[in-house]
GUGULO-441641 format. One record per residue (C-alpha): residue number from 0; x, z, y. Coordinates in Angstrom, 3 decimals, padded with zeros to 6 digits, m for minus. Layout:
GUGULO-441641
+-----+----------+----------+----------+
! pos !        u !        w !        v !
+-----+----------+----------+----------+
! NUM !        X !        Z !        Y !
...
+-----+----------+----------+----------+
This chain:
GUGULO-441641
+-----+----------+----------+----------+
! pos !        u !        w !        v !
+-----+----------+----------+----------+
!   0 ! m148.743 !  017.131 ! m204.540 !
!   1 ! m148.903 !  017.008 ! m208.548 !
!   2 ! m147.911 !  020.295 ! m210.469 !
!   3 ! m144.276 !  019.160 ! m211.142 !
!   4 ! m143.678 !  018.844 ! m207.643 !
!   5 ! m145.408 !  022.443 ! m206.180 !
!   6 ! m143.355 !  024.260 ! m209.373 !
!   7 ! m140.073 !  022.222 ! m207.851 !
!   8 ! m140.610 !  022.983 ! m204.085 !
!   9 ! m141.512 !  027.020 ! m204.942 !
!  10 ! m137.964 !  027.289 ! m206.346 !
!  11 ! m136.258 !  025.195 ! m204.259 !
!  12 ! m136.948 !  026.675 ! m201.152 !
!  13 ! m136.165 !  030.246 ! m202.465 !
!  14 ! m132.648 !  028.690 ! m203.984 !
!  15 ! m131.798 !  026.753 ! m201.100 !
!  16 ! m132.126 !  029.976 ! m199.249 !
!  17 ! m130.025 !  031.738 ! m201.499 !
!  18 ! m127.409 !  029.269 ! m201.855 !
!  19 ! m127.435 !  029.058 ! m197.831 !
!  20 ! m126.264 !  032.741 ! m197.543 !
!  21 ! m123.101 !  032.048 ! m199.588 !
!  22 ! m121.837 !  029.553 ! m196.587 !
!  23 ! m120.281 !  032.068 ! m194.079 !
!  24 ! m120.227 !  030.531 ! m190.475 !
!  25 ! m119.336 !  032.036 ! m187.639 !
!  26 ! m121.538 !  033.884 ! m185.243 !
!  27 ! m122.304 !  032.301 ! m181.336 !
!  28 ! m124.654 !  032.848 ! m178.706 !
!  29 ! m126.039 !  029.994 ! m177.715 !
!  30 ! m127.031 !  029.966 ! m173.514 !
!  31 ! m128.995 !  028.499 ! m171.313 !
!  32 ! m131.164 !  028.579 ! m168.217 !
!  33 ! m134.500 !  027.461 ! m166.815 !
!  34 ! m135.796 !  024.948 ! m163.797 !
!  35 ! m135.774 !  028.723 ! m162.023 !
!  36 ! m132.695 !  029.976 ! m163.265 !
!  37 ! m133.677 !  032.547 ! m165.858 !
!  38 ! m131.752 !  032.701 ! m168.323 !
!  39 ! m132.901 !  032.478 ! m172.395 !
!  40 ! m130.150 !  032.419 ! m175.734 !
!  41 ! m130.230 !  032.930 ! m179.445 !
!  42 ! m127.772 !  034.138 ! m182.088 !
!  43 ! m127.045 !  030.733 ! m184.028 !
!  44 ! m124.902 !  029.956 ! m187.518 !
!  45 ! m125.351 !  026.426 ! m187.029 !
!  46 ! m122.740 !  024.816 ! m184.639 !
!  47 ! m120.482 !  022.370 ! m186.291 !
!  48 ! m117.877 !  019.917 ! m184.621 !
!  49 ! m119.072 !  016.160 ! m184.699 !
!  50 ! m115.370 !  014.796 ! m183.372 !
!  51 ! m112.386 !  015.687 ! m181.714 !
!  52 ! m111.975 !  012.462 ! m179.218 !
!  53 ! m114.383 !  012.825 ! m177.736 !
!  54 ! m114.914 !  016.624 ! m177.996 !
!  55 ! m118.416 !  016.652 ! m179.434 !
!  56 ! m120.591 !  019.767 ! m181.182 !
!  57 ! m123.285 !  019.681 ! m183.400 !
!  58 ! m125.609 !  022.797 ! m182.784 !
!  59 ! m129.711 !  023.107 ! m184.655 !
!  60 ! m132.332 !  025.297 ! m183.110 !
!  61 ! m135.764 !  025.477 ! m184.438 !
!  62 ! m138.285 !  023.813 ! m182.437 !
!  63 ! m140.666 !  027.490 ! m182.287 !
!  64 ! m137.627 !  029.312 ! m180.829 !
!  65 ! m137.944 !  030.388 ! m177.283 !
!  66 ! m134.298 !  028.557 ! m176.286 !
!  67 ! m135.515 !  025.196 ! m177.210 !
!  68 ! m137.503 !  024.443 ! m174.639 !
!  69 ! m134.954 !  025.181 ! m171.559 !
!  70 ! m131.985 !  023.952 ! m173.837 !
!  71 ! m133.634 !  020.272 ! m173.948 !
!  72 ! m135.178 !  020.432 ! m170.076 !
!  73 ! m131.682 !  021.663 ! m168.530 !
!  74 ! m129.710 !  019.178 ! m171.319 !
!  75 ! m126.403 !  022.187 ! m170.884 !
!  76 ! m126.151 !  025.209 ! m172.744 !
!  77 ! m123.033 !  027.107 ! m173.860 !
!  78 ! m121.965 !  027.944 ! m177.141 !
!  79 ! m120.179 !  031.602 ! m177.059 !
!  80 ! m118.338 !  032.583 ! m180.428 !
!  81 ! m117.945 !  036.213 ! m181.042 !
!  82 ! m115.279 !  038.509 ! m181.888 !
!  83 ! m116.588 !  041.268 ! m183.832 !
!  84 ! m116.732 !  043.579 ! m181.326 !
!  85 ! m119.810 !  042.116 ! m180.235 !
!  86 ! m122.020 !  042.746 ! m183.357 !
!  87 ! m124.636 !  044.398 ! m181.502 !
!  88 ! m125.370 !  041.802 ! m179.406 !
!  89 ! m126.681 !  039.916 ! m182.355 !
!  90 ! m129.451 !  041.677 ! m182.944 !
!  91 ! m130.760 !  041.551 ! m179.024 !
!  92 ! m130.562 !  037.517 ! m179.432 !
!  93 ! m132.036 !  037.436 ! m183.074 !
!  94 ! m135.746 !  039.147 ! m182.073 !
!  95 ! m135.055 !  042.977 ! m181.205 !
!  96 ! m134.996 !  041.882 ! m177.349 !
!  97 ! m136.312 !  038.650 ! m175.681 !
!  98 ! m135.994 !  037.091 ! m172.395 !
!  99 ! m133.653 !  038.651 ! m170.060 !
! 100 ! m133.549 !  041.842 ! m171.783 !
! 101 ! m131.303 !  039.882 ! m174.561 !
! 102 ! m128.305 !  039.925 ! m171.558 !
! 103 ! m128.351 !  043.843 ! m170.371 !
! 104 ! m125.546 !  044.047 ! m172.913 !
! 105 ! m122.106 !  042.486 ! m172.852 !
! 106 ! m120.266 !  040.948 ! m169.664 !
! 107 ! m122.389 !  038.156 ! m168.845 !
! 108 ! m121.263 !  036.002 ! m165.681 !
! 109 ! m122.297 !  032.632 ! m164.671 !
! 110 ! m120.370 !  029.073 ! m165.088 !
! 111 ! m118.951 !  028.787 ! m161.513 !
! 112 ! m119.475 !  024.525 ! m161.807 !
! 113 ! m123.163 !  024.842 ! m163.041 !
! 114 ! m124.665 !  028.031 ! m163.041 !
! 115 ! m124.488 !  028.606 ! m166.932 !
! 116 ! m124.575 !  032.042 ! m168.162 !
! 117 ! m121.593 !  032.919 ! m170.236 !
! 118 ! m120.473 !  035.725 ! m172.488 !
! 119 ! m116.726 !  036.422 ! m170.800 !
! 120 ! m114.656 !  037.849 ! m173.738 !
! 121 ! m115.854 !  036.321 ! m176.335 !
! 122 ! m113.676 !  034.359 ! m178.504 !
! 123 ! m114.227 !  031.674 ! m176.650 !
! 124 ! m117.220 !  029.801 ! m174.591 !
! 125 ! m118.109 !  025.980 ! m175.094 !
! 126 ! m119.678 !  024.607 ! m171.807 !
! 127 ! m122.021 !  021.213 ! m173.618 !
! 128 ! m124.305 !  018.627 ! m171.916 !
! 129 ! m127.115 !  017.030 ! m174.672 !
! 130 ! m125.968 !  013.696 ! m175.764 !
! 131 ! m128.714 !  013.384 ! m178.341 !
! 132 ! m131.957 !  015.265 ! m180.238 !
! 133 ! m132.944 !  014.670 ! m183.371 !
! 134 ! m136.060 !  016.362 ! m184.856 !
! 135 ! m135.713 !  016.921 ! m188.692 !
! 136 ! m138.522 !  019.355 ! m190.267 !
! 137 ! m138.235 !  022.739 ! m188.212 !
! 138 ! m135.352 !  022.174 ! m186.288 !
! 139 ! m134.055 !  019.836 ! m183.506 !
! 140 ! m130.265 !  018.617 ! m184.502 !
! 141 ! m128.948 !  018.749 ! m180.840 !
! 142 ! m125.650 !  016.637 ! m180.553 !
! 143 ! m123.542 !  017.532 ! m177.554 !
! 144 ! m120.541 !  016.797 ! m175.384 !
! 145 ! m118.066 !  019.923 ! m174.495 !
! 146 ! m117.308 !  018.959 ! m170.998 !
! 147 ! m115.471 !  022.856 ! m170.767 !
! 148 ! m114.005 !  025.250 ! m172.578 !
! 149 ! m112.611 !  028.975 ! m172.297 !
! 150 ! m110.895 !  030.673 ! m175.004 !
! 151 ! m109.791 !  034.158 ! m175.642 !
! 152 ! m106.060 !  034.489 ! m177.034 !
! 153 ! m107.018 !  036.678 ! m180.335 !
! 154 ! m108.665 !  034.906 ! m183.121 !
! 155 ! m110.643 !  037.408 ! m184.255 !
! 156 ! m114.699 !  035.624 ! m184.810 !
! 157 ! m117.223 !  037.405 ! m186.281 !
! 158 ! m118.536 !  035.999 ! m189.534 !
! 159 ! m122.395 !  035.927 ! m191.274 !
! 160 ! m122.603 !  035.730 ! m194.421 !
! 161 ! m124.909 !  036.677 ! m197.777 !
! 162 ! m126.957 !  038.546 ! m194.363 !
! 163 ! m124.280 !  040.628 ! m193.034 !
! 164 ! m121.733 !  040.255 ! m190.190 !
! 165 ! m118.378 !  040.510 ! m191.408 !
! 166 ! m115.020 !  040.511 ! m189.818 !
! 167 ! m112.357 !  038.139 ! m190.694 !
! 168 ! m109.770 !  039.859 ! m193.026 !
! 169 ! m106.543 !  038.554 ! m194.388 !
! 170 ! m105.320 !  035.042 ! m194.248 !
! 171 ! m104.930 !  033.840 ! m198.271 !
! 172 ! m103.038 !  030.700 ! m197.409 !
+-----+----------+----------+----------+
């Protein structure tokens, strides 16, 4: 690299992090188990829908994290959107537990069709098969098919943004 290109990459990493935390996204657990059944999530900002017909979800996990590995092997995981009554539980799937010890909290219960650990009462649970991975830098772009879905009658997700969890307030429109 010349020096106009190290001065451009030292600010914009430090921007594009900044200018990251002013998308707010809603909060999930993403869930998964292993060949022997254990079970291994992450909190995760980045699910998107891809398309409604057929019901398709974008989701990115970084390639280091401890999820990736049985999320690609098994090829189902479920997406679990929280309510904000569930704000603790992001810091047991963001590093302050691993393993296992990241479902001691909240009503965990397993996917009667495939053995999938959910999150029952969350705002609602997404059961996906992989359809495609995509490395790109870090990450692993994971596109996936929602073969199942549960969802909770409030509308109530919990919200990150700016590096806080937020509740959603008033409706504007």
């Amino acid at each position: 690299m010349n020096d106009m290109t190290d001065t451009i990459a030292s600010t914009l990493v430090p921007d594009f992090r900044k200018a990251m935390r002013r998308l707010a996204a809603t909060v999930t657990l993403i869930s998964t188990t292993d060949a022997s059944g254990r079970r291994h999530g992450m909190a995760a900002t980045a699910v998107n829908s891809v398309t409604m017909d057929p019901p398709t979800l974008l989701i990115c996990v970084n390639q280091t994290a401890s999820l990736h590995a049985p999320l690609i092997e098994q090829g189902r995981f479920c997406i679990n959107v929280l309510m904000p009554s569930h704000h603790e539980l992001v810091g047991h799937f963001s590093g302050q537990k691993t393993g296992e010890d990241r479902f001691e909290s909240g009503d965990w219960r397993l996917e009667e069709a495939g053995g999938l650990p959910y999150l029952h009462g969350a705002q609602c649970n997404l059961f996906c098969r992989v359809v495609s991975v995509t490395p790109v830098g870090t990450h692993s772009v994971i596109i996936a098919a929602v073969e199942t879905v549960h969802v909770h009658d409030d509308v109530m997700p919990l919200i990150y943004a700016d590096g806080r969890l937020h509740a959603v307030g008033d409706t504007v429109a």
